[in-house]
C-alpha positions as CSV (number, residue, x, y, z in Angstrom):
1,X,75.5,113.0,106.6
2,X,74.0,116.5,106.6
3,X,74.0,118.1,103.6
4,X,74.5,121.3,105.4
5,X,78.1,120.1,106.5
6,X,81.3,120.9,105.3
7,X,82.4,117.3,104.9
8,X,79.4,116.9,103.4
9,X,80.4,114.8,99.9
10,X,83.9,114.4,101.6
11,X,85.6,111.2,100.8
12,X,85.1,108.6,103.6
13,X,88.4,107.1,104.8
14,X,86.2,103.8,104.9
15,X,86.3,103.3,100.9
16,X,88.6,106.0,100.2
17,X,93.0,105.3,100.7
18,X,93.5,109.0,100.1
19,X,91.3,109.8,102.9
20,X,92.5,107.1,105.0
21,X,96.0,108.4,104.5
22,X,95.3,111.6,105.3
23,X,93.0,110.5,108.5
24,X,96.2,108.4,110.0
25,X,98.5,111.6,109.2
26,X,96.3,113.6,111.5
27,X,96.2,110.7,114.0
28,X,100.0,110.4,114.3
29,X,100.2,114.4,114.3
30,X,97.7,113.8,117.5
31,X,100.3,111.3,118.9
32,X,103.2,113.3,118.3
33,X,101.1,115.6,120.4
34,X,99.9,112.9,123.0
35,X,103.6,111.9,123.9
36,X,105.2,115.4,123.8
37,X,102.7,116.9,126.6
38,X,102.8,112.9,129.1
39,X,104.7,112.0,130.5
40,X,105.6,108.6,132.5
41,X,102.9,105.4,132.1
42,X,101.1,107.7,129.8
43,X,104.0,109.3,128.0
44,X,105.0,105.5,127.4
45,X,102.2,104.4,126.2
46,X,101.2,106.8,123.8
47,X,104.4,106.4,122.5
48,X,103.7,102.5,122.1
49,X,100.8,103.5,120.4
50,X,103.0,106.0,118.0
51,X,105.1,103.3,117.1
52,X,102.6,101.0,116.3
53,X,100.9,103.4,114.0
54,X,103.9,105.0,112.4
55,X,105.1,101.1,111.6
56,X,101.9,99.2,109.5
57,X,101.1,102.7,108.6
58,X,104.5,102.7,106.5
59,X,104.0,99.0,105.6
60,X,100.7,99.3,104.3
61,X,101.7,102.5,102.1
62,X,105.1,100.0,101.0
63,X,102.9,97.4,99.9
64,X,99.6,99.3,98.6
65,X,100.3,103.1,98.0
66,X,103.9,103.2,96.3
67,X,102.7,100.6,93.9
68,X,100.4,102.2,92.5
69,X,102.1,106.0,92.9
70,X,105.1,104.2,90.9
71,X,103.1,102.9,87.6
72,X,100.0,106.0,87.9
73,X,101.8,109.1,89.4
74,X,104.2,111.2,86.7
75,X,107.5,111.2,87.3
76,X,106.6,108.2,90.1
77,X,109.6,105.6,90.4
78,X,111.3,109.1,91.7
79,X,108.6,110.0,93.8
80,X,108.1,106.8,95.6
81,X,112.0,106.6,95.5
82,X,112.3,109.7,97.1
83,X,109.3,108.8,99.4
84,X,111.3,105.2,100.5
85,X,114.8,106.9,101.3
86,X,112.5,109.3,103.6
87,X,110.9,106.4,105.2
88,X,114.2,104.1,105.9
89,X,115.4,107.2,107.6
90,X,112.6,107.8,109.8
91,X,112.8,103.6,110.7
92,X,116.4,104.1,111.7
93,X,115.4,106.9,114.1
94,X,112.3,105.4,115.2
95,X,114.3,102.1,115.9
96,X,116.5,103.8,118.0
97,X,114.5,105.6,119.7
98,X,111.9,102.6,120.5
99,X,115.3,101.3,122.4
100,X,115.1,104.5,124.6
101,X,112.9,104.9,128.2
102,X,110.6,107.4,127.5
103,X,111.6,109.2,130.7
104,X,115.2,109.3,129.0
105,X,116.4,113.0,129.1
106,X,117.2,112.4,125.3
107,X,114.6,111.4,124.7
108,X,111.9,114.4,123.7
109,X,114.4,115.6,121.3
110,X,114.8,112.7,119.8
111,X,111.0,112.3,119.5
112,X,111.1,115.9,118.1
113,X,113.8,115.6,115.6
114,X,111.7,112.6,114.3
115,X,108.3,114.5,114.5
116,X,110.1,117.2,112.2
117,X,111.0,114.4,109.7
118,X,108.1,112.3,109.6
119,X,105.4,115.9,109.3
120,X,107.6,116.9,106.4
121,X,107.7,113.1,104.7
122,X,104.2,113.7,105.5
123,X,103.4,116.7,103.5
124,X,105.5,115.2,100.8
125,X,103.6,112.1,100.3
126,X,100.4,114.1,100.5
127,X,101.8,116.8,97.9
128,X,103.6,114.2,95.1
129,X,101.5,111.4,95.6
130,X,98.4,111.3,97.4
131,X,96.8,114.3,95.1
132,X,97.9,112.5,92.2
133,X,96.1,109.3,93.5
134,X,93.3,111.0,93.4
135,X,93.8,112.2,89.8
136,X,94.6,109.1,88.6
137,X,92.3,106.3,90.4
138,X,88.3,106.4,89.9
139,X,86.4,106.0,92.8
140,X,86.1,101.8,92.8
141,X,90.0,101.9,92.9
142,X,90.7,104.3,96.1
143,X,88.1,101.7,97.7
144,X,90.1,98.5,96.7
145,X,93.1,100.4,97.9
146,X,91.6,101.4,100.9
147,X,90.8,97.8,101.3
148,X,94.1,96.2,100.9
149,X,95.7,98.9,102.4
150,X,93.5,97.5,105.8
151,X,94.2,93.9,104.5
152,X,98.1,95.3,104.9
153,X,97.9,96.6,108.0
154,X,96.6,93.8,109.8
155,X,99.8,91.8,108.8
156,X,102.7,94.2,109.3
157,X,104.6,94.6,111.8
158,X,104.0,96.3,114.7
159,X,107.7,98.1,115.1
160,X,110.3,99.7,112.5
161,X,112.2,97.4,110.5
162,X,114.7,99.6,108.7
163,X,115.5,98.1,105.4
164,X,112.4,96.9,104.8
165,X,110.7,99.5,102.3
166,X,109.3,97.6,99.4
167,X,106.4,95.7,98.8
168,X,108.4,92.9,98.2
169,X,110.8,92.7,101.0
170,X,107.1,93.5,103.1
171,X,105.6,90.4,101.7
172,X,108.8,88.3,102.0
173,X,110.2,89.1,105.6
174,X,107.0,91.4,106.7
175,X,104.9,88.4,108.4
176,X,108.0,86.9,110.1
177,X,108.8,90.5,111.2
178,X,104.8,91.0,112.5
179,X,104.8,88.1,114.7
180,X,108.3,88.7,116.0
181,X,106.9,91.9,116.9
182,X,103.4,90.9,118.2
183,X,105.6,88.6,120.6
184,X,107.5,91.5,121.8
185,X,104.4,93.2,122.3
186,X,102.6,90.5,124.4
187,X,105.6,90.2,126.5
188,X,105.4,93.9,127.2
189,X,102.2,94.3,127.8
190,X,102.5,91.0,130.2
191,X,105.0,93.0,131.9
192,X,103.1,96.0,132.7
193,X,105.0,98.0,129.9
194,X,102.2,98.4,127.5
195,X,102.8,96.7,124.2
């Protein structure tokens, strides 16, 4: 990396969960984008995309993030509470929403109701918890996170599954949930509808 740069000494989001957090909040801001401005195949498949993101992204934090936020973080049982009530919401809507055709007159302000939500769950998980992360985990444990954060999202499912916003109830019902989903998917994409 130059020297010379401004990320220069950055955190990589490769052995970093903070910066990988913050990296997959910028990508789902670019989706948010990405969808609003399509429209037809490509509106539809961005928002596949979207969904897919916004779903492990939310199980991986469930299983890897809140954890540690809970026992590290001050005041975090209420954070990651606060964080998990934000999150079921956003699944309910997302749920729904992953029901409607994308060429759906309701459906851009649906999308933009959610956007509103998620950004400012968003900023909140970056404010309470992710800066306290920071504080609160050397270097050799953002990287473990990072890594079972990945680990995480390799198994989760790959759409909303309101309800399901603890590590536990992830492990428990989470693979059973990812291949239902992965199904779905397939069948999708086999259908020209972009899984």
């Amino acid at each position: 990396m130059n020297p010379q740069s401004p990320t220069a000494g950055a955190p990589d989001a490769g052995s970093d969960v903070v910066a990988l957090l913050m990296a997959q909040h910028g990508e789902i801001r670019n989706l948010f984008d990405e969808v609003e401005r399509s429209n037809g195949d490509a509106r539809r498949n961005a928002f596949r995309r979207l969904v897919r993101l916004l779903a492990v992204h939310e199980t991986a934090e469930e299983e890897v993030v809140h954890p540690f936020a809970r026992r590290s973080v001050p005041g975090g049982e209420q954070v990651v509470d606060d964080r998990l009530t934000e999150e079921k919401e956003a699944k309910e809507v997302l749920a729904r929403l992953d029901e409607t055709d994308t060429d759906d007159p309701k459906f851009l302000p649906r999308l933009q109701s959610l956007r509103t939500s998620v950004m400012a769950h968003a900023r909140a998980e970056e404010r309470y918890e992710f800066t306290h992360i920071r504080r609160h985990a050397d270097a050799a444990r953002l990287a473990s996170m990072a890594k079972g954060f990945r680990a995480a999202e390799a198994m989760a499912p790959t759409h909303p599954h309101p309800g399901v916003e603890s590590g536990a109830k992830n492990m428990a019902l989470g693979p059973l949930a990812a291949l239902m989903d992965r199904t779905k998917d397939a069948v999708r994409k086999a259908m020209g509808k972009d899984g």
